[in-house]
C-alpha positions as a printed Julia matrix, in Angstrom:
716×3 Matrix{Float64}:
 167.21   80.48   94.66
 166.06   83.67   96.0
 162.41   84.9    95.1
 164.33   87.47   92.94
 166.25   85.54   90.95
 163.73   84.04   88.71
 164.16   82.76   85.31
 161.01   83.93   83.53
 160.1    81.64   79.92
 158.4    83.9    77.25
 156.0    81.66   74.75
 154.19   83.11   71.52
 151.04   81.54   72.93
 148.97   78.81   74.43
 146.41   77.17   71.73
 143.82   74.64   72.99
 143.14   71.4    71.0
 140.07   72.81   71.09
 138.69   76.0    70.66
 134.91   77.38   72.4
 132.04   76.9    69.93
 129.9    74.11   68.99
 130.7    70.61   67.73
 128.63   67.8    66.52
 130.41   64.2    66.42
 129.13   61.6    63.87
 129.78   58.27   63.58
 128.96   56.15   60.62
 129.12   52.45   60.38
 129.47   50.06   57.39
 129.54   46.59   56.75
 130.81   45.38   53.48
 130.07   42.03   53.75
 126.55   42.56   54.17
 124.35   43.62   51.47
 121.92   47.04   52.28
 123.11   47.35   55.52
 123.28   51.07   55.02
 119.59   50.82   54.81
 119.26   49.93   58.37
 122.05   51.09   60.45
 121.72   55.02   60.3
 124.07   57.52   61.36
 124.42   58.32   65.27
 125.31   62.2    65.61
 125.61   64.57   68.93
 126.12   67.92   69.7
 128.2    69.32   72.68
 129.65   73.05   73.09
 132.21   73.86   74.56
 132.37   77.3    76.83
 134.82   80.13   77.41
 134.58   83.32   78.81
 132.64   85.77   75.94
 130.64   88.65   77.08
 132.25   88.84   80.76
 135.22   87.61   82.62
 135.55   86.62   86.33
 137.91   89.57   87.9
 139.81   86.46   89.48
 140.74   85.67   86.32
 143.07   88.55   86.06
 146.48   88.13   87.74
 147.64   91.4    87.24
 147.79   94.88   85.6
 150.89   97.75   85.26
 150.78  100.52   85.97
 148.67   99.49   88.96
 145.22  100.4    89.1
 144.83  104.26   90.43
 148.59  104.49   90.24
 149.96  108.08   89.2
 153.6   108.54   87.62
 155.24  109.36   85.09
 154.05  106.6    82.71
 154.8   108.06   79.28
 157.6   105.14   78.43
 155.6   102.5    79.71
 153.18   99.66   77.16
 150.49   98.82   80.04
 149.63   95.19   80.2
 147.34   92.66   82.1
 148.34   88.91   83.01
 145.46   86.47   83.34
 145.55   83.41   85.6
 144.48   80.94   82.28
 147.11   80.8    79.91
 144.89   80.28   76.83
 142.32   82.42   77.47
 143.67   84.88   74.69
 143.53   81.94   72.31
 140.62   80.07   73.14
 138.01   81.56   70.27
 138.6    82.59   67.55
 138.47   86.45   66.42
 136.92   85.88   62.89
 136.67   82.91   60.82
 139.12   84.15   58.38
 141.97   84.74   61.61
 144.05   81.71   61.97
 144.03   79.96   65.58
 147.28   81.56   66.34
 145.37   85.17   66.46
 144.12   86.23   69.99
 140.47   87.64   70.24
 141.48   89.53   72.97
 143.29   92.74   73.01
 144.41   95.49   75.77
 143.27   99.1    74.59
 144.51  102.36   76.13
 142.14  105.42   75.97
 143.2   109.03   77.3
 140.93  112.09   78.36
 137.99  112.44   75.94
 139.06  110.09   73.48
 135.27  108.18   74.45
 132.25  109.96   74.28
 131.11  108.27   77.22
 134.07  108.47   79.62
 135.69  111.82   78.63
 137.34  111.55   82.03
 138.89  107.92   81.41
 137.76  106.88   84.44
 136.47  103.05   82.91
 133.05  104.08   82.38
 131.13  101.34   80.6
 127.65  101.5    79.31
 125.71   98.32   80.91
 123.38   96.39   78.63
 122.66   92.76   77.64
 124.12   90.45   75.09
 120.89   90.62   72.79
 121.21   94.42   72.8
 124.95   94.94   72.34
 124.86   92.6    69.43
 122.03   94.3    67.43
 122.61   96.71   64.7
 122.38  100.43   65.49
 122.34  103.29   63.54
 125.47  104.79   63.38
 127.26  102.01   64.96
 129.42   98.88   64.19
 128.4    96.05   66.09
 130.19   92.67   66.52
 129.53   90.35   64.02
 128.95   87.81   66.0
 125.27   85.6    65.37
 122.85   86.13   67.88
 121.48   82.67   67.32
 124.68   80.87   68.55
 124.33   82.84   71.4
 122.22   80.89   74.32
 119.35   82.61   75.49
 119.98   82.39   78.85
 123.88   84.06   78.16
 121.99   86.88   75.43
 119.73   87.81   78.34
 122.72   88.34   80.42
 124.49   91.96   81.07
 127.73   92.83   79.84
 129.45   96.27   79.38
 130.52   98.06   76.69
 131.96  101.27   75.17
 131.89  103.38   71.79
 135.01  104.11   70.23
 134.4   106.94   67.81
 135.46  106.13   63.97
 138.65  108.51   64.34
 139.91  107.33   67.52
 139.5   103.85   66.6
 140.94  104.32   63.05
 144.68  105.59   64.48
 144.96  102.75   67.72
 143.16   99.79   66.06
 145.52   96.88   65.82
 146.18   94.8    62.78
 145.8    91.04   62.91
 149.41   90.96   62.94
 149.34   93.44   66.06
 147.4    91.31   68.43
 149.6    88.1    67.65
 152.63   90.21   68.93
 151.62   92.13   71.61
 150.18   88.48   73.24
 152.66   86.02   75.1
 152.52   83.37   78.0
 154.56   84.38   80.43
 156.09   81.37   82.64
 157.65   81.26   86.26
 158.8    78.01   88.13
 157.34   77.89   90.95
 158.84   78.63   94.11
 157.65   74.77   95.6
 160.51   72.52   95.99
 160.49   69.74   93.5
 157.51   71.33   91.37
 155.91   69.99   88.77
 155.69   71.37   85.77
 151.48   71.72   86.23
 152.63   73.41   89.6
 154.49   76.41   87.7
 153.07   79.88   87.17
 152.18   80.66   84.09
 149.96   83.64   82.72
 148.77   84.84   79.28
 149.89   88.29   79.13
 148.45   90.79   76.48
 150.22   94.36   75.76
 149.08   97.31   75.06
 150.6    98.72   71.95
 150.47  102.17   72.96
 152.43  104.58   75.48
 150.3   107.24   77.73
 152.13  110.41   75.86
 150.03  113.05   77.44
 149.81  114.1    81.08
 146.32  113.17   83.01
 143.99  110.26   83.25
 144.03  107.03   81.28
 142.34  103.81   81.2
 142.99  100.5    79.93
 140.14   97.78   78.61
 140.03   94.35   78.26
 138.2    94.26   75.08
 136.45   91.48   73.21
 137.37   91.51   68.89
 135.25   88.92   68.26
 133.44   89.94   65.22
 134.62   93.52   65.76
 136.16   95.01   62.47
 139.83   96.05   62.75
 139.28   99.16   60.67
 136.04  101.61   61.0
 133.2   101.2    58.55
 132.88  104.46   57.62
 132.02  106.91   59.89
 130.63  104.13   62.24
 131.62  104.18   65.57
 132.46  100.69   66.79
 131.56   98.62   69.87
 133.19   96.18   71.8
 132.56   94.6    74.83
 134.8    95.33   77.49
 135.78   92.41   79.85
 138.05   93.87   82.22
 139.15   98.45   83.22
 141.56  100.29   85.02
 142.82  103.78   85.38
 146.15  105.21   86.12
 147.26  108.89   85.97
 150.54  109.83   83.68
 152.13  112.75   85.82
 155.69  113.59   84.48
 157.15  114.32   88.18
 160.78  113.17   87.97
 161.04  112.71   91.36
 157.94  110.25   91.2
 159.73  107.03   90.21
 160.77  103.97   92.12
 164.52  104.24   92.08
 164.55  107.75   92.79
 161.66  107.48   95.16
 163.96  104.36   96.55
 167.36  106.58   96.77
 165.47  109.6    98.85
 164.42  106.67  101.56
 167.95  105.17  101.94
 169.74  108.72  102.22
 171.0   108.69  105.57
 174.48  110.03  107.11
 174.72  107.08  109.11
 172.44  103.42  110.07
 171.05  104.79  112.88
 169.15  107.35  110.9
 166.82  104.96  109.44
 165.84  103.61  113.11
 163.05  104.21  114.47
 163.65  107.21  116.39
 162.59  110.62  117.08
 164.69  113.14  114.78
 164.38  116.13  117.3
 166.68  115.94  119.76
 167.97  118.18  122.2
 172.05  119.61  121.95
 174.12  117.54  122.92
 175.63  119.43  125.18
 173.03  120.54  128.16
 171.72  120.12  131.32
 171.83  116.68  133.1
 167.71  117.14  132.45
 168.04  117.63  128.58
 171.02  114.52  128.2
 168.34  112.36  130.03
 165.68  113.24  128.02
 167.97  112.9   124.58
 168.81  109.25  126.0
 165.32  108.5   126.09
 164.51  109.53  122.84
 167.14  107.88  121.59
 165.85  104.78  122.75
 162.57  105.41  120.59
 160.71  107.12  123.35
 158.22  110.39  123.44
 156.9   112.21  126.14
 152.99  112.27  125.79
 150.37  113.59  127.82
 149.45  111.28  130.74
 146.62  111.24  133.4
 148.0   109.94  137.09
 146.27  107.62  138.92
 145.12  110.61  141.46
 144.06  112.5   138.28
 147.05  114.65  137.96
 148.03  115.91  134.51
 151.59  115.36  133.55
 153.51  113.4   131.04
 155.36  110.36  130.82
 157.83  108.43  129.01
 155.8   106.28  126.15
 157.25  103.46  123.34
 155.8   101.32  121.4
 156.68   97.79  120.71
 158.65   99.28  117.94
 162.17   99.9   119.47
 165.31  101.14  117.51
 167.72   98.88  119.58
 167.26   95.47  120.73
 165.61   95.27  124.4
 166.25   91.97  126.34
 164.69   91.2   128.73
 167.54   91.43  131.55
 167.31   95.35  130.36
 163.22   95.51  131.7
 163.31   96.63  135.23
 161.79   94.08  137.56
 158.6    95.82  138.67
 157.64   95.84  135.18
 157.86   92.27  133.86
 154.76   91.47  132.73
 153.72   87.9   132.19
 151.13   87.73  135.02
 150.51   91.08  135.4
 147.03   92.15  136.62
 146.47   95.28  136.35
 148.04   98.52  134.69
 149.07  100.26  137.37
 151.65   97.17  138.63
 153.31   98.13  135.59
 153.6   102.12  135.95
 157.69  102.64  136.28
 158.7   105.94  138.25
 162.0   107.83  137.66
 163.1   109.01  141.5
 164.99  111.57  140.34
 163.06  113.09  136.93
 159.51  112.67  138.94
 158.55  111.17  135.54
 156.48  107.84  135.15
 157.4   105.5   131.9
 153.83  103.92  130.89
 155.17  102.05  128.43
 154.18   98.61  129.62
 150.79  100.3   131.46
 149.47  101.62  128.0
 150.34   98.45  126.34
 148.1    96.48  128.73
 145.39   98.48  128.81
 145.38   98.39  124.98
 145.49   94.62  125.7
 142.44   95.09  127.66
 140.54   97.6   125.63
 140.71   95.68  122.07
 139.42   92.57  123.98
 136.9    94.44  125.95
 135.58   95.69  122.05
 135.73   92.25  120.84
 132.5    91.03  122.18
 132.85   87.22  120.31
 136.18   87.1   122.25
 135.12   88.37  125.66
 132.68   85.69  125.96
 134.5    83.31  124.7
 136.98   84.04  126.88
 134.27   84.05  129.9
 132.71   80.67  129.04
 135.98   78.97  128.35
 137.59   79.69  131.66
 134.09   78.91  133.1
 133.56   75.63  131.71
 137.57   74.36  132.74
 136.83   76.05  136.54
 133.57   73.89  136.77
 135.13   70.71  135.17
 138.12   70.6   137.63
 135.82   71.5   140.74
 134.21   68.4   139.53
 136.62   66.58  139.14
 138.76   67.56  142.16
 134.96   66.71  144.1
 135.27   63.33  143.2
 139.17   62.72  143.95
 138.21   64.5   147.32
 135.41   62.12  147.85
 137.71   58.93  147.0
 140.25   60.26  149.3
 137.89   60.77  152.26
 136.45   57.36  152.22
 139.96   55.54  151.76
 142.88   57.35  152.83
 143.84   57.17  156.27
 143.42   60.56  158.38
 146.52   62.1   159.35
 148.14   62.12  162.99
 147.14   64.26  165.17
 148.82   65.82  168.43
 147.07   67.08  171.58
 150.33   68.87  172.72
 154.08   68.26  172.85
 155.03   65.01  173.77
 151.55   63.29  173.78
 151.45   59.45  172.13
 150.81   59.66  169.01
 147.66   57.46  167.79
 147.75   54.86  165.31
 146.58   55.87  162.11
 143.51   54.17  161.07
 141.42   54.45  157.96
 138.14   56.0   157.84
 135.81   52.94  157.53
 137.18   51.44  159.63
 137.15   53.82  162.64
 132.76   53.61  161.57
 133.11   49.8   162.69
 134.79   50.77  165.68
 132.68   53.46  166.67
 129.8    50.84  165.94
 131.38   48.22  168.02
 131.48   50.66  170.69
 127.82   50.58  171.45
 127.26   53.45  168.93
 124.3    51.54  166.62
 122.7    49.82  170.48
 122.61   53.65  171.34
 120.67   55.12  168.31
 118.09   52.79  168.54
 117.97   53.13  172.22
 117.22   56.49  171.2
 114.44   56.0   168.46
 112.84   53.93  171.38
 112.68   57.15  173.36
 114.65   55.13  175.92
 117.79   56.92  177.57
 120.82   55.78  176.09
 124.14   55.68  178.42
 126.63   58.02  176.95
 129.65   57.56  175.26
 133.01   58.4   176.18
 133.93   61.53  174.13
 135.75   60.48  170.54
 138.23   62.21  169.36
 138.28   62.37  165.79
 141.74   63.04  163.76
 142.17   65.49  161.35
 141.78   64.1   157.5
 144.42   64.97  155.28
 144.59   67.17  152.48
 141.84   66.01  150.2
 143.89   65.24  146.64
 147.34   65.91  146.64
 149.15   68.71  144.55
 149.49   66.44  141.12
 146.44   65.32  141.61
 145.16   69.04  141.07
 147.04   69.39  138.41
 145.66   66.19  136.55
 142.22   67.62  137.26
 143.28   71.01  135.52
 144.99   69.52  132.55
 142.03   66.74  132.04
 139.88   70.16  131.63
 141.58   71.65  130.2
 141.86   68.67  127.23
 137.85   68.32  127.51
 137.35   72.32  126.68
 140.48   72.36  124.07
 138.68   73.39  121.01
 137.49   76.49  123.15
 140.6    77.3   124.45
 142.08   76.77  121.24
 139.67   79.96  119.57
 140.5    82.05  122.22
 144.34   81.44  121.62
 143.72   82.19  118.22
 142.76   85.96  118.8
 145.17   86.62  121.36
 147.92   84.64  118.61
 146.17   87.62  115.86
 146.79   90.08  118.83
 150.26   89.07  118.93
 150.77   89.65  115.44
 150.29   93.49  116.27
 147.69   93.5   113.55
 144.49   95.29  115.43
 146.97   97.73  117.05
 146.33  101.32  116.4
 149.01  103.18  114.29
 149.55  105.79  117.17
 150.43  103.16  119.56
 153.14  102.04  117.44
 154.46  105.42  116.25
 153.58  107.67  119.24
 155.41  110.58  117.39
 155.08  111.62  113.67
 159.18  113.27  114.17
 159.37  109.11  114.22
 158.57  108.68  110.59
 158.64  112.08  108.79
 157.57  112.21  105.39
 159.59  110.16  102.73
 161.1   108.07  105.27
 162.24  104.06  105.87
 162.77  103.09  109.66
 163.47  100.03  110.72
 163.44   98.25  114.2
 163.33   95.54  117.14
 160.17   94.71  118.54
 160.1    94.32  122.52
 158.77   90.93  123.67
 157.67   92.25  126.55
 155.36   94.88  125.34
 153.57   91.82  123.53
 153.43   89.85  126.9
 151.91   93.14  128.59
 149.21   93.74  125.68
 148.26   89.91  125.92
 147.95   90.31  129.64
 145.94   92.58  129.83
 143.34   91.02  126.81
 143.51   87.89  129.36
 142.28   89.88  132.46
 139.12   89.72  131.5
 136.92   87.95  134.09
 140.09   87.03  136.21
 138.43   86.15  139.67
 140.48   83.4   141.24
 144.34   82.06  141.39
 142.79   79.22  139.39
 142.14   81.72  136.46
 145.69   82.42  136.23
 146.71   78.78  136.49
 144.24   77.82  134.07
 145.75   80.19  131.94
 149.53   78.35  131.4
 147.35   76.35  129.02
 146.81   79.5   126.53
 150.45   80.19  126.9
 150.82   76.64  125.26
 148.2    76.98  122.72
 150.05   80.2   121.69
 153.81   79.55  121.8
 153.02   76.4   119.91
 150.82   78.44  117.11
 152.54   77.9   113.72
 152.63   81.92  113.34
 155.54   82.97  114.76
 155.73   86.44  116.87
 157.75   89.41  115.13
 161.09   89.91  116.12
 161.89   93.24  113.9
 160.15   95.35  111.32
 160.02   98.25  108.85
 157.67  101.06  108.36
 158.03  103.16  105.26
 156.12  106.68  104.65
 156.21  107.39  101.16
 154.42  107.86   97.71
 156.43  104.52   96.84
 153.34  102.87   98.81
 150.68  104.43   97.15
 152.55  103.84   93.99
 153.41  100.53   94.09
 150.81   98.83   96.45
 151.99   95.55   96.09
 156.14   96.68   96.46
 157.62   93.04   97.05
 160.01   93.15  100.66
 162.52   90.46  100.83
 164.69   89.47  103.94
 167.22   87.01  104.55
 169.52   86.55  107.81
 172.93   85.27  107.87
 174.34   82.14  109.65
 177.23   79.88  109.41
 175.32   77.32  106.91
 174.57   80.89  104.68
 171.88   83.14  103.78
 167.75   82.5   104.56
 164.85   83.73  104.23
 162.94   85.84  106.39
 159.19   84.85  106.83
 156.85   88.08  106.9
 154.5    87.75  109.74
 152.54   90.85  108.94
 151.72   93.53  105.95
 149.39   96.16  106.74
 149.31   99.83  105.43
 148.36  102.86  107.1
 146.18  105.4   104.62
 147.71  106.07  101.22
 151.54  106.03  102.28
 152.32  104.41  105.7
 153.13  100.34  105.25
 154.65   98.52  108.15
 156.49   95.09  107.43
 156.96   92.71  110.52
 159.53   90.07  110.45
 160.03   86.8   112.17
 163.49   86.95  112.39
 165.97   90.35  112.54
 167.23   90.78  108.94
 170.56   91.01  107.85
 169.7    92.3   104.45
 165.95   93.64  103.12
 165.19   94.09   99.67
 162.76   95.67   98.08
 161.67   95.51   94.75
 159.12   96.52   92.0
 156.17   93.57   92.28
 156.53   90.6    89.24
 153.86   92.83   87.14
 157.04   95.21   87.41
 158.11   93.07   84.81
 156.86   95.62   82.53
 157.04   96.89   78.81
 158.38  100.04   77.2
 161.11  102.13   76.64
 164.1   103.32   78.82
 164.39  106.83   80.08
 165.81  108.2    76.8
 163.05  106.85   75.19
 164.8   103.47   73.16
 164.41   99.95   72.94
 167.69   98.7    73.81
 167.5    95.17   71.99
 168.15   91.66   73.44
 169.18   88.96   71.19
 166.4    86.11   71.37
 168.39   83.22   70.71
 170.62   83.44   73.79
 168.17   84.04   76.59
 167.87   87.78   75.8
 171.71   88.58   76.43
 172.01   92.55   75.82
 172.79   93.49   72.53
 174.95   96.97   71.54
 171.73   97.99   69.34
 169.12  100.17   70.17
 166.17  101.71   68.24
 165.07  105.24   68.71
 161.27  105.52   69.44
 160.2   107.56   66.38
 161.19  104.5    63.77
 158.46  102.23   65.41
 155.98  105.0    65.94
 153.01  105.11   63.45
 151.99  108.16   62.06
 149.74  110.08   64.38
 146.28  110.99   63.6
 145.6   114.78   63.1
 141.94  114.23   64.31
 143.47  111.73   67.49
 147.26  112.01   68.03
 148.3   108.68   69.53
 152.04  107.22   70.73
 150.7   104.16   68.49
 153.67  101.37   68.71
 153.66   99.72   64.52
 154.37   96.35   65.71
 155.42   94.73   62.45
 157.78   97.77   62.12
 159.12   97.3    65.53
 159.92   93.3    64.24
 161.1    93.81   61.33
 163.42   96.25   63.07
 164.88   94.12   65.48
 164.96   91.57   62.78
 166.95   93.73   60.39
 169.47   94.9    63.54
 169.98   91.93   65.18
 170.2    89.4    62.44
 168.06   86.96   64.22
 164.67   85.75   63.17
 161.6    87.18   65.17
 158.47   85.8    64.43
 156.3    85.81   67.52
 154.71   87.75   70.22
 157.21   86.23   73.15
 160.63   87.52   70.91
 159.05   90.9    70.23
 158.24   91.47   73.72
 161.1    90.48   75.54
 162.68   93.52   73.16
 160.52   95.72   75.31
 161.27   94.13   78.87
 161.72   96.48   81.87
 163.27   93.84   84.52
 161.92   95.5    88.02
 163.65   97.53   90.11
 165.58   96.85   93.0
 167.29   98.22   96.11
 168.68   95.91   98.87
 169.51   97.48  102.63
 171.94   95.84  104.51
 172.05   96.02  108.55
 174.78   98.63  109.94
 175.68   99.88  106.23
């Protein structure tokens, strides 16, 4: 099953056995059979509490909020809601002691421009203060009824943050009791692990705001804590709450700013090579033999930049990054610049004979290579000390194996000239006991005796062989290799990160902004050997010796064995989609004869407020992109109805719809409000559909916005 198609399973709620508060046990014994026993054996009692979130709430503990925090849009059809990671949270105290267990304590409010004294601007504002204070009486305010005594001290000297809601403000949005057990559900997802269990599936309590963000500016949405808080003013009170959890979005009414129209304005293309990643200026096709070299070039993803020669001459040259809009193999890379051992940049400098133009493609890409590593002081030295510490090691050990060799192989043959007898080969020891059989020990002392010593006949020595042989040197290098792995293995991690393109500067992967104009998708190839050249040139660092670059086939190793795999294509988008929807969900599969699979994603990154760049391990055959799972939103469509599903067959469509105005409650003169009457909007769909609705989870899937979509397939 795709990550798309995902059955989701609405519940009302999620009640625990037990709710937070404290218990005493008791346990009583009697004994029938024995008279006044009660006298003796007493009662045995003990108190335990048990603990849920009350003042504050861990911001892990929220899953996720629409419209995304910061987002701006046109919002005004859209119920904002928050999913939290535990499933009963909503559920796990109870509001008042008169609410049944079924009634959540918790409830999403939406505020707009100067709706709260102190956050005209709706930008979250909170006033700080502690437990103790929040919950004492104030003039002119309604406090939670909650009893400071079962509060612990340490928790009541504890800060929390709250805001004001004004007596009129709160009088037109304040839910009923009946309000907060609809617009609460637990939303469920299987989980994407084979064979799951069912504690293994995700599941989320998800609470709904029960008002749409009718006028144009800022909003905010709180988290806020009902316990004890009166669901209608008390008087002219104001009323505070404690506020657990805030975001802002901005309502805009742009047309144009909404994801399938943002989504159609990407895709628009006259053809598939207008969404590669290519320059858009080109020259005429008909020209000069200069300007139809030049258009090749830039239709290969290339762009002339400003260069600096060797010999300091100012001129440009052919530049592209490892983005390329076609696929380059490697039998396509001229020879002079492959680039697995390269050494230096200039080896990889290509010149055009008869343009006079240098490409310094690979050259940049290594000294980038160089550069980042050069900046990455942790990495140059461990880079240092691990080659170091393996060049030591195998000196040492290619010592001893020399050492072994000259006191027990036998010396090679040697030749005085052509022709001449060759001499037996005889080991090296054993020549010493010649030599001393020879008179050579009666000599030396002769000679300690200051006595004169006759001389020797002249020896002639043969030449020793090779120390260690070839494999021998090898097993040195890859014993040190083992010995220093952990090192080696560090250092293979950052160049494995530097792989991933993921320090690399925008520029150097879109040297041009005609590349990626403004409300734009591009997609492309990535060039293996631009990779190898910026890797090269992060492992010429302290390079001194052949043995470096032998030693350096182990890295190669380390990283082609990595479990991240290198990108093979990609996609950059410039739009307000990104800033919009910052966590868009991208999709790829690839086609082969056993069917569709799935892509992996080896890299999301985004560039400022609109620029995100998606690297895949594989070339795609079809990418989808799609509003995130909190784009499984609430609200109306476009002309402002509910279109009702019938809850009894897995929300199949129903021909009914209800008009917004007929679940609307009657606005406030003194605070106008888009105020959704829940029990009106059940009773509705009750009356409409013929089906019976009792619970949060039927209500809401009634206001269900399934996420958009928009799938690309490659050469459509």
């Amino acid at each position: 099953m795709s990550p798309l198609d995902t059955t989701v399973i609405f519940s009302d709620n999620r009640v625990p056995k037990i709710k937070a508060g404290r218990f005493r046990t008791t346990l009583s014994q009697t004994l029938p059979a024995v008279e006044g026993a009660e006298a003796y054996l007493g009662d045995a009692s003990h108190e335990f509490v048990i603990t849920a979130p009350q003042f504050t709430l861990d911001q892990g503990a929220v899953h996720a909020c629409f419209p995304p925090h910061d987002a701006k849009g046109p919002f005004d059809t859209v119920m904002p809601h928050i999913a939290l990671q535990h499933r009963t949270l909503p559920w796990a105290r109870r509001r008042t002691a008169n609410d049944d267990e079924k009634t959540p304590w918790l409830a999403l409010l939406l505020f707009g421009e100067n709706e709260l004294p102190g956050d005209v601007h709706a930008q979250g504002i909170t006033e700080q203060m502690t437990v103790e204070a929040a919950l004492t009486r104030t003039d002119g305010v309604t406090v939670p009824a909650v009893a400071i005594d079962d509060v612990a001290k340490k928790l009541r000297e504890s800060v929390c943050r709250t805001l004001t809601v004004p007596a009129a403000v709160w009088r037109s949005i304040a839910p009923t009791s009946e309000d907060l057990r609809l617009l609460a559900h637990v939303r469920q997802q299987p989980s994407h692990v084979e064979n799951a269990t069912p504690t293994q599936e995700e599941a989320s309590a998800v609470l709904v705001a029960g008002r749409l963000p009718d006028r144009e500016g800022t909003w905010t949405a709180h988290l806020v804590s009902l316990e004890g808080v009166p669901l209608a003013p008390v008087g002219e009170n104001a009323v505070r709450m404690v506020s657990l959890h805030s975001w802002s979005f901005t309502h805009h009414p742009d047309p144009t700013h909404n994801f399938s129209t943002l989504m159609r304005h990407l895709v628009a293309a006259d053809g598939a090579d207008d969404l590669l990643l290519k320059s858009n200026r080109m020259p005429p096709a008909e020209g000069s033999d200069a300007e139809k070299k030049a258009a090749k070039r830039l239709g290969e993803g290339y762009a002339p930049l400003l260069w600096h020669t060797p010999s300091g001459e100012e001129t440009f040259g052919w530049y592209r990054g490892p983005a390329a809009p076609h696929l380059v193999p490697p039998a396509e890379v001229p020879v002079g610049q492959r680039t697995g051992r390269a050494l230096s940049a200039h080896s990889l400098l290509a010149y055009e004979q008869d343009s006079g133009v240098f490409d310094i493609t690979y050259a940049s890409a290594w000294t980038l290579g160089r550069n980042l590593a050069l900046g990455d002081a942790a990495f140059a030295d461990a880079l240092t000390h691990a080659r170091r510490a393996v060049h030591h090691d195998s000196a040492r050990l290619r010592q001893k194996m020399g050492e072994r060799h000259a006191l027990y192989a036998a010396p090679a043959p040697q030749e005085d000239s052509p022709g001449a007898p060759v001499e037996p080969v005889v080991p090296v020891l054993e020549r010493f006991r010649q030599l001393l059989a020879d008179g050579l020990a009666v000599q030396m002392a002769r000679s300690l005796d200051g006595q004169d010593a006759p001389r020797l006949a002249p020896v002639r020595l043969p030449v020793m062989q090779p120390p260690i042989t070839a494999a021998e040197d090898n097993a040195a290098l890859a014993q040190s290799v083992s010995d220093h792995a952990p090192q080696l293995t560090n250092v293979a991690a950052w160049l494995t990160r530097l792989r991933s393109l993921e320090p690399v500067p925008f520029h150097y992967l879109v040297p041009h902004p005609s590349m990626l104009p403004d409300e734009s998708l591009r997609f492309f190839h990535i060039d293996g050997e631009w990779l190898d050249a910026l890797l090269a040139g992060a492992r010429s660092l302290g390079v001194h010796h052949g043995f470096d670059t032998r030693a350096d086939a182990s890295l190669d190793d380390l990283i082609n064995h990595s479990d991240e795999a290198p990108p093979a294509a990609g996609m950059l988008i410039n739009s307000r989609l990104v800033e919009g929807w910052p966590s868009l969900e991208v999709h790829a599969t690839t086609s082969s004869a056993d069917g569709a699979h799935e892509v992996p994603v080896t890299l999301r990154k985004t560039f400022g407020r609109y620029v995100l760049l998606v690297l895949f391990a594989d070339v795609p055959h079809t990418v989808t992109l799609a509003e995130p799972h909190q784009g499984l939103h609430f609200g109306l469509s476009s002309d402002r109805k509910i279109s009702l599903r019938n809850p009894d067959a897995n929300g199949a469509p129903l021909a009914q719809s209800v008009d917004l105005p007929e679940i609307l409650r009657p606005a406030d003169a003194a605070a106008p409000a888009s105020v959704v009457d829940m029990e009106r909007l059940r009773q509705k769909v009750q009356d409409v559909s013929g089906h019976q609705i009792d619970g949060g989870a039927d209500v809401c899937i009634q206001l269900v916005r399934a996420p958009e979509t928009q799938t690309i397939k490659r050469g459509a």
